[in-house]
C-alpha positions as CSV (number, residue, x, y, z in Angstrom):
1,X,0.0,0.0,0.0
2,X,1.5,3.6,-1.1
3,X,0.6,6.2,1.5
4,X,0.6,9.3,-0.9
5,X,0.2,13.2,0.0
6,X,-2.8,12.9,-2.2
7,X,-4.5,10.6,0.2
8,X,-3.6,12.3,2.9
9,X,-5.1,15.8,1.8
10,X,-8.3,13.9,0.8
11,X,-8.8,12.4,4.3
12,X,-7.9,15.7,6.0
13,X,-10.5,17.7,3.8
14,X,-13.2,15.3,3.8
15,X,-13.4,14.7,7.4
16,X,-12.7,18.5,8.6
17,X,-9.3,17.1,10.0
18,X,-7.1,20.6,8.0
19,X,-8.6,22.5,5.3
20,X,-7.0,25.5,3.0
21,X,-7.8,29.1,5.0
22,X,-9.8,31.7,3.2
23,X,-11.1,29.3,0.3
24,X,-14.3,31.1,-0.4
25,X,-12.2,33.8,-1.5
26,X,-9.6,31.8,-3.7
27,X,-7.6,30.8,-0.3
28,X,-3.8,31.6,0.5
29,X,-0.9,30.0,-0.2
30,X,-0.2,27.2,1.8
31,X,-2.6,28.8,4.6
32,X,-4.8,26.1,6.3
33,X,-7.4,25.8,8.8
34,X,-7.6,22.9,11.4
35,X,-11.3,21.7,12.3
36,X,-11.8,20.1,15.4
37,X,-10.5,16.7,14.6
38,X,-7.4,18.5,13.5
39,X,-7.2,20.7,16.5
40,X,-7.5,17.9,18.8
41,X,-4.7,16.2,17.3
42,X,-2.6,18.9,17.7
43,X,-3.7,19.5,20.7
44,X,-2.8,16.2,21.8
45,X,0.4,16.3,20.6
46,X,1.5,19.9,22.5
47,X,-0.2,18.3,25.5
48,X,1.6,14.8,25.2
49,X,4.8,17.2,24.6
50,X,4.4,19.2,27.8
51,X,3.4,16.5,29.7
52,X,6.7,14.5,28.8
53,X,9.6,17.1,28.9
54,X,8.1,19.4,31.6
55,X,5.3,17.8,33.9
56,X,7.2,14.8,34.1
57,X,10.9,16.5,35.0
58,X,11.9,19.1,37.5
59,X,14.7,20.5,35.6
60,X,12.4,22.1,32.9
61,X,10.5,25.2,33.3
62,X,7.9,27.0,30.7
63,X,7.6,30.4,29.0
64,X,5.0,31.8,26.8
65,X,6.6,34.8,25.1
66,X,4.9,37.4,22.7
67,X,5.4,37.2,18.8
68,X,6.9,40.8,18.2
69,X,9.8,41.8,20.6
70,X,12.0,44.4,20.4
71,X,14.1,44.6,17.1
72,X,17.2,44.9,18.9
73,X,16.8,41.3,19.8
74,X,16.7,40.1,16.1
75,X,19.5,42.6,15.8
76,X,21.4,40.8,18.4
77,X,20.7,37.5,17.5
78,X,22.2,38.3,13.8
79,X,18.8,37.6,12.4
80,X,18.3,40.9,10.4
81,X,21.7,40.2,8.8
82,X,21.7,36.4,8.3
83,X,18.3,35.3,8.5
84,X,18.2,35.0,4.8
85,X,17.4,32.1,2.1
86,X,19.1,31.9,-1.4
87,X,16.3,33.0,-4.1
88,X,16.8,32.6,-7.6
89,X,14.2,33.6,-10.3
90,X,13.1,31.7,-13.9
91,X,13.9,33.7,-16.3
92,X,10.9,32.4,-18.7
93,X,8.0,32.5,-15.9
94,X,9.6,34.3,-13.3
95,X,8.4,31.3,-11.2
96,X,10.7,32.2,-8.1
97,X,12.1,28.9,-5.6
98,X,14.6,28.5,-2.6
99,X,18.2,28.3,-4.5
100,X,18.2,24.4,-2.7
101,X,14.7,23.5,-3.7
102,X,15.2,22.9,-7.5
103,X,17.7,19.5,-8.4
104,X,18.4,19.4,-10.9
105,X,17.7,23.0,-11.8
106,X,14.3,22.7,-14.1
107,X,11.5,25.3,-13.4
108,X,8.6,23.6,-11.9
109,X,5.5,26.0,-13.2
110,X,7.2,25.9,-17.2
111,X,10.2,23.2,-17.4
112,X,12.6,26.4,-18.5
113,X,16.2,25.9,-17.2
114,X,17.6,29.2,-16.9
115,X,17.3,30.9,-13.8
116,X,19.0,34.3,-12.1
117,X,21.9,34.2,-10.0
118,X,21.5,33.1,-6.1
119,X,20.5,36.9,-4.0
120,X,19.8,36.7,-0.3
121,X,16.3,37.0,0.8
122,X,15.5,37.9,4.5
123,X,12.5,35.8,5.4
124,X,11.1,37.4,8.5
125,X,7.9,39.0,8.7
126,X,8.3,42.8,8.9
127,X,5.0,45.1,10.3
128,X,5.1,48.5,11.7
129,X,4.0,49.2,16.1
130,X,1.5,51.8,16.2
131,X,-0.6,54.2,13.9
132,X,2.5,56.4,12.1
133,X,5.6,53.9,10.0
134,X,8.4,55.0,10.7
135,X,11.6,53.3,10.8
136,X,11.9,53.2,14.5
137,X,8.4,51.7,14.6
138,X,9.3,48.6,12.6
139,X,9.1,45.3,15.0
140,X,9.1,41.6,13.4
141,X,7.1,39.0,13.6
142,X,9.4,36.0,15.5
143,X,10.8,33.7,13.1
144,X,11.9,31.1,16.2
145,X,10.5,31.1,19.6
146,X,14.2,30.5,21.0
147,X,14.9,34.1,21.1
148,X,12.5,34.8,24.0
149,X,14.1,32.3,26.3
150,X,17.6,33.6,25.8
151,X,16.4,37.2,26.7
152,X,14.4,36.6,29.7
153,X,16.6,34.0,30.9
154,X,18.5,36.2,34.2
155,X,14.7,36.6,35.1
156,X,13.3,32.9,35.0
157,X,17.0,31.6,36.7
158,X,15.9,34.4,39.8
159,X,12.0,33.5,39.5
160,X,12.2,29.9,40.1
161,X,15.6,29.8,41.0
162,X,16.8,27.4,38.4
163,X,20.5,25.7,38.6
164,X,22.5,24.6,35.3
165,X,21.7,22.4,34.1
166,X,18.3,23.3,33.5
167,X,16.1,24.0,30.0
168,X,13.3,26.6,29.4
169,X,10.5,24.8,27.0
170,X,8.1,27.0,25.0
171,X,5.2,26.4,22.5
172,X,4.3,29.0,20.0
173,X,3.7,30.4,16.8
174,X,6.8,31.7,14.5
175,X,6.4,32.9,11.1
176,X,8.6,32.9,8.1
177,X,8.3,34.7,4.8
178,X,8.7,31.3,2.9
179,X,9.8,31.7,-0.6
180,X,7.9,28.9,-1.5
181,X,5.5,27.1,0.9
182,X,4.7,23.6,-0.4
183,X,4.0,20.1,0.5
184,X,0.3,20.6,2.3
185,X,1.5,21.6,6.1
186,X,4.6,20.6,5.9
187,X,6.5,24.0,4.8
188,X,4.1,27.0,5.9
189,X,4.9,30.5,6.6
190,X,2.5,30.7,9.8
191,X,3.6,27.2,11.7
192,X,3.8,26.3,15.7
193,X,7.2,25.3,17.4
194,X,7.8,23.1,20.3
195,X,11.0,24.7,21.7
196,X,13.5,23.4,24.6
197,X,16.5,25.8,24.6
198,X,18.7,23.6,27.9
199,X,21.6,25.8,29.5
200,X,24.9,23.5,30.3
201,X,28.3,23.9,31.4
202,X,30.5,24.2,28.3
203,X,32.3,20.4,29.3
204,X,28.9,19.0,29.5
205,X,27.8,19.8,26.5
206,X,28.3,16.5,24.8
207,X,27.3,14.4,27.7
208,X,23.4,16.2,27.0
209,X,23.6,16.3,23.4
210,X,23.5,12.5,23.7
211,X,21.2,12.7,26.0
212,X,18.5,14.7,24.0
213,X,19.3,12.7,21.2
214,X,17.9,9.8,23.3
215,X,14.9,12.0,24.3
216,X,13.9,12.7,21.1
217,X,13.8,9.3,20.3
218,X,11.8,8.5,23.1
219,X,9.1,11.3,21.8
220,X,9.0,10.2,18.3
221,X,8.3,6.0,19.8
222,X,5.5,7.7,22.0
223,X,3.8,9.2,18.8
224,X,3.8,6.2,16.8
225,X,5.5,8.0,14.4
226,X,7.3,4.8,12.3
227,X,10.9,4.7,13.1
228,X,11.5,3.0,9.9
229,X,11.0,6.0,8.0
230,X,13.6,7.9,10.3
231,X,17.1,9.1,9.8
232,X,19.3,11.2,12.0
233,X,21.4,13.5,9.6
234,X,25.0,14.8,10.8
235,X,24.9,18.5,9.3
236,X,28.3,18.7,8.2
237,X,30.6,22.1,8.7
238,X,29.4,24.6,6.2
239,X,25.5,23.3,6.2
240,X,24.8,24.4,9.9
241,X,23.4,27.2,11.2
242,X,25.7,30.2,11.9
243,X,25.3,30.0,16.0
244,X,25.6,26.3,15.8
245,X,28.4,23.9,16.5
246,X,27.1,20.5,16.1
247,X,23.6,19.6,14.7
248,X,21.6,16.5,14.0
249,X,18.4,17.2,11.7
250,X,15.7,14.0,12.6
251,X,14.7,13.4,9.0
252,X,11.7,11.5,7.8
253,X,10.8,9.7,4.7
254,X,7.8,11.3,3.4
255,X,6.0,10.7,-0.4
256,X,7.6,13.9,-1.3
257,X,11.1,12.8,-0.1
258,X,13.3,12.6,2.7
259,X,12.8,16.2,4.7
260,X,13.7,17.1,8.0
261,X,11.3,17.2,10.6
262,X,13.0,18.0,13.7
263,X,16.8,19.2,15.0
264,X,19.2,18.7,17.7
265,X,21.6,22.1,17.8
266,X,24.4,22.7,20.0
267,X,23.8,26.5,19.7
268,X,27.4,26.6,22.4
269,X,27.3,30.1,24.0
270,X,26.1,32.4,21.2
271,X,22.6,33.2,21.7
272,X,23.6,34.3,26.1
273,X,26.9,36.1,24.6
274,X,24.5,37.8,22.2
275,X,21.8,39.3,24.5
276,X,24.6,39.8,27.3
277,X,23.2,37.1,29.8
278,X,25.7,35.5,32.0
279,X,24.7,32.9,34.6
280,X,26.5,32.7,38.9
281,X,26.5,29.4,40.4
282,X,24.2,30.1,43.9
283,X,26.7,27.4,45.7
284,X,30.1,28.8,44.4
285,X,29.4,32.1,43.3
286,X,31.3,31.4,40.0
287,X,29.7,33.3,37.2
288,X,29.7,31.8,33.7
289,X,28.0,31.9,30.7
290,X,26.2,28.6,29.6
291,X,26.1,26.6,26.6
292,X,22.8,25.7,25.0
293,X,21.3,22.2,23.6
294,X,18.0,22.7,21.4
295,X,15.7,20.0,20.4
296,X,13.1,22.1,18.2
297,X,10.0,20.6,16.8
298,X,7.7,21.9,14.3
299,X,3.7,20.9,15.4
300,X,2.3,20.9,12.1
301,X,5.4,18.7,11.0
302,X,4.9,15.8,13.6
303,X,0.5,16.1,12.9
304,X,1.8,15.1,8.7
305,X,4.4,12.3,10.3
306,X,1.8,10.4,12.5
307,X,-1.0,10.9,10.1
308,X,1.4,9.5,7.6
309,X,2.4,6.8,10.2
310,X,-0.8,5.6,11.0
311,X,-2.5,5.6,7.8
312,X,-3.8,2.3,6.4
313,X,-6.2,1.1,3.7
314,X,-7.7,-2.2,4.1
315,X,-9.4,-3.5,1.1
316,X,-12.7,-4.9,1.4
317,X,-12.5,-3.2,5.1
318,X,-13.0,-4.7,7.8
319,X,-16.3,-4.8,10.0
320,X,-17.8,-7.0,13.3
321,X,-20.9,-6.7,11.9
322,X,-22.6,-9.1,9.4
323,X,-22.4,-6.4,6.6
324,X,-21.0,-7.2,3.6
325,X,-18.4,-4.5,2.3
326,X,-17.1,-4.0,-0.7
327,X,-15.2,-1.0,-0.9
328,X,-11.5,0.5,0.9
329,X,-11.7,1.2,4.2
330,X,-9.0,3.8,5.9
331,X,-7.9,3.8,9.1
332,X,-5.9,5.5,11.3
333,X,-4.1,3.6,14.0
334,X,-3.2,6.7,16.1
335,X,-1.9,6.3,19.5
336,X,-4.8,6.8,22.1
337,X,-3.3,10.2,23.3
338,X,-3.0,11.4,20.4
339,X,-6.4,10.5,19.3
340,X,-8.7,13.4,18.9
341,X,-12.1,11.4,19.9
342,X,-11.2,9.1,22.3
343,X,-15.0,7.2,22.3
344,X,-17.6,6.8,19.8
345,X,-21.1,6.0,21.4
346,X,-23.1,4.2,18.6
347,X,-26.5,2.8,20.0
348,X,-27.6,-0.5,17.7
349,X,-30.4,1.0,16.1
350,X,-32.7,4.7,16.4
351,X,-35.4,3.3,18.2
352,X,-35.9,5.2,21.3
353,X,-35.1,2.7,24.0
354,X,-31.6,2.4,22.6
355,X,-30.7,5.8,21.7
356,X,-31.7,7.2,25.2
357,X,-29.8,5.3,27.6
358,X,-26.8,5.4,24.3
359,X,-27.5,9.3,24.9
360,X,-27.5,9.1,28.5
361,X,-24.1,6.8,28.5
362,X,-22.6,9.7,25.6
363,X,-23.4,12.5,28.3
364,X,-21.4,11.1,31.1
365,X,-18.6,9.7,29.4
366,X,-17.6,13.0,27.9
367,X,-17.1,14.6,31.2
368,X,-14.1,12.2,31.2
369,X,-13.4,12.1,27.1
370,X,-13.6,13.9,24.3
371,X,-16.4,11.8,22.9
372,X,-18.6,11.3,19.9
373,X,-22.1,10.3,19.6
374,X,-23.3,8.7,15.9
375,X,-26.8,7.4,15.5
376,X,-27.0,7.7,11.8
377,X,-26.3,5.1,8.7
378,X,-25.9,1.8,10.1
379,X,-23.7,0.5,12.5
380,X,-21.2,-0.7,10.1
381,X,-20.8,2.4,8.1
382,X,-20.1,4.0,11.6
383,X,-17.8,2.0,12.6
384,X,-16.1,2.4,9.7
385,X,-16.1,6.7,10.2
386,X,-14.8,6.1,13.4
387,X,-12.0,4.1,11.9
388,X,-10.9,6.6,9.9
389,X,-10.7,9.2,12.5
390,X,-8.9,7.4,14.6
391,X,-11.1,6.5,17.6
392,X,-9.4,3.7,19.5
393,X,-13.0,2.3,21.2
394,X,-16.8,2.1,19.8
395,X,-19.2,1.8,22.5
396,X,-22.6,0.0,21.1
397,X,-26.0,0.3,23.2
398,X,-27.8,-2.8,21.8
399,X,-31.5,-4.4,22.9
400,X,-29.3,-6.7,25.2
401,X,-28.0,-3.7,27.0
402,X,-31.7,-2.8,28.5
403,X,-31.7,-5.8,30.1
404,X,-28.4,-6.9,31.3
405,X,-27.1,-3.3,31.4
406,X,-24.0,-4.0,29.7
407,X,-22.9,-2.3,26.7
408,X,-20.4,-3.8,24.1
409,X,-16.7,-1.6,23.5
410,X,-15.0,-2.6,20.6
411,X,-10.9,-1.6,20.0
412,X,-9.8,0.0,17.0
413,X,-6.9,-1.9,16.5
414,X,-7.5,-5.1,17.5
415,X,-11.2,-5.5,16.4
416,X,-11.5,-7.1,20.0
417,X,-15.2,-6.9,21.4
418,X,-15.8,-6.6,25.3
419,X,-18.8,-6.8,27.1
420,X,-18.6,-4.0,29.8
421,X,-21.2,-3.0,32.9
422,X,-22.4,0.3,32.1
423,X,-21.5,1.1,36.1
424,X,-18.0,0.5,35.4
425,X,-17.8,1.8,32.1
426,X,-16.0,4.6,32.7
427,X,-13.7,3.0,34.4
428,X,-13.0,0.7,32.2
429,X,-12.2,2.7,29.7
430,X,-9.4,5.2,31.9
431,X,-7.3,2.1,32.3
432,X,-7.1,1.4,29.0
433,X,-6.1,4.8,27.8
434,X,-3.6,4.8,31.6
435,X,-2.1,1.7,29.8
């Protein structure tokens, strides 16, 4: 079976999962909207995120920063001097690409072959702060949320009196001026970042590279994401990032090619040297500047590798029900916390002793789940929707249930059918998704 973009755009648009912005108007490039399956998958993942590298340790804390700051922090940072991608031009269409985009060098949009020469093109987002532009009003929108967490660091450290080692984590929006945005979600100029910027002594750096590297391992198991499809990328000298001393881009094999999807970046001491932040041991006294380890993950990025991940198209489909079905059935095999509906409640039939109680069951299991209730088509068919949202468990209210008061649960993956007590329902259900 070939997982292709295609399919996955289809899925997405059909079911309300992401959807182009501003399409009654002609849309915007590569702009999309997530509905509320889409939301709750990203949602998941930020939550799943948090939960792993800040809940669960003590030696994380959490920012939320604002999207313009002062421009003498892009100044600092050398982004308004080398925040820049290499644009070249066709000459026949004037079709314009990223300088590395295009191998070999044919134009996309017309097939010509001769392009301009390679210019720098700054790709931050430039607005003006208050009603008159001038020149001193100009502020940016943030291309990385990183920034933030080396500027306020002196005040987090004598906040919540943090001792190196110790990271700052941040989720946000950033926003680059993309030459060209392409490839669905993948490359957008409004995206979301999961940011860890971790402060280190300068010998320790290596020790928590390795480290991270481990981590990010760790996070990409938890989402399902398949591993097969995974490389880790040693950026060589002359590839990296100007601040950067050692880099590892997590790469993953998409229908549109091998693209990178996260990075590892010894950043050393630039970004504290930059801003001016120095660091004084509490016990000692010794003051130092710390070096800096960044995992950074893009949100929209990991939604396309686990919906890639856990796609699958069985033909024929597959149902418990005595139904006989003909056609492709997709389904997503998401992990549960990822999953944006956690439980379907399905009663057997519309009669109203079934869809009551099913109603009744629905209304107290979503004060627990996000949860959805489906009375329409028949049960196969919704099944099948379920399926291809990603719902790991079907709850059915059948004529049985009035009198034993039992209703029948159904898993995703393995198509196993359990007969539950209604009492213990909810119960039931939070150990499978603690598991």
């Amino acid at each position: 079976m070939e997982v292709t973009l295609e399919k996955i755009v289809n899925l997405c648009k059909r079911r309300g999962i992401i959807f182009p912005g501003s399409e009654i108007y002609g849309g915007l490039a590569n702009s999309y909207d997530f509905g509320l399956l889409g939301l709750e998958i990203k949602n998941n993942i930020k939550k799943l995120w948090w939960k792993m590298f800040v809940q669960e340790r003590e030696d994380i804390t959490g920012l939320d920063s604002t999207v313009m700051m002062n421009s003498k922090v892009w100044e600092s940072s050398g982004h308004l001097k080398g925040f820049n991608d290499l644009l070249i031009e066709c000459k026949k269409c004037h079709e314009r690409y990223r300088a590395e985009e295009l191998d070999p060098k044919v134009c996309r949009k017309c097939a010509g072959k001769k392009f301009t020469e390679a210019r720098g093109f700054n790709t931050m987002f430039r607005t003006n702060l208050g009603p008159v532009e001038t020149p001193e009003n100009v502020v940016y929108l943030r291309p990385e949320t990183a920034q933030a967490m080396f500027v306020d660091f002196k005040q987090i450290v004598e906040a919540y009196r943090m001792k190196v080692p110790f990271g700052i984590a941040q989720i946000g929006k950033a926003f680059r001026n993309e030459i060209t945005p392409r490839n669905f979600i993948f490359r957008t100029r409004e995206f979301e970042q999961m940011e860890i910027e971790y402060f280190v002594r300068e010998q320790d750096w290596k020790e928590y590279f390795k480290h991270w590297e481990g981590e990010m391992k760790r996070w990409i198991k938890a989402l399902g994401i398949d591993e097969k499809q995974v490389r880790y990328y040693e950026v060589p000298d002359g590839e990296r990032a100007h601040y950067s001393k050692r880099t590892i881009d997590v790469q993953f094999k998409f229908p549109f090619g091998l693209e990178e999807l996260y990075g590892l970046a010894y950043r050393t001491d630039f970004d504290l040297q930059a801003h001016k932040q120095d660091y004084r041991d509490p016990e000692t006294g010794e003051k130092f500047i710390p070096h800096v380890i960044e995992p950074s993950l893009g949100v929209e990025r990991t939604v396309l590798a686990v919906l890639f991940s856990a796609y699958e198209e069985v033909k024929g489909g597959r149902t418990t029900t005595t139904e006989s079905v003909k056609e492709e059935e997709v389904v997503l095999h998401l992990p549960k916390a990822i999953a944006p509906i956690k439980v379907a409640v399905l009663p057997l039939s519309r009669k109203t002793e079934l869809t009551e109680p099913a109603r009744a069951i629905y209304r107290e299991l979503r004060t627990h789940f996000m949860c959805e209730y489906d009375e329409t088509a028949s049960v196969g068919k919704r099944y099948r929707r379920q399926d291809e949202i990603g719902t790991p468990y079907c709850v059915t209210f059948d004529f049985e249930s009035i009198d034993d008061t039992k209703v029948t649960v159904r898993d995703r993956d393995s198509m196993k059918q359990d007969r539950v007590a209604i009492a213990e329902l909810s119960g039931w259900l939070k150990e499978k998704f603690e598991l």
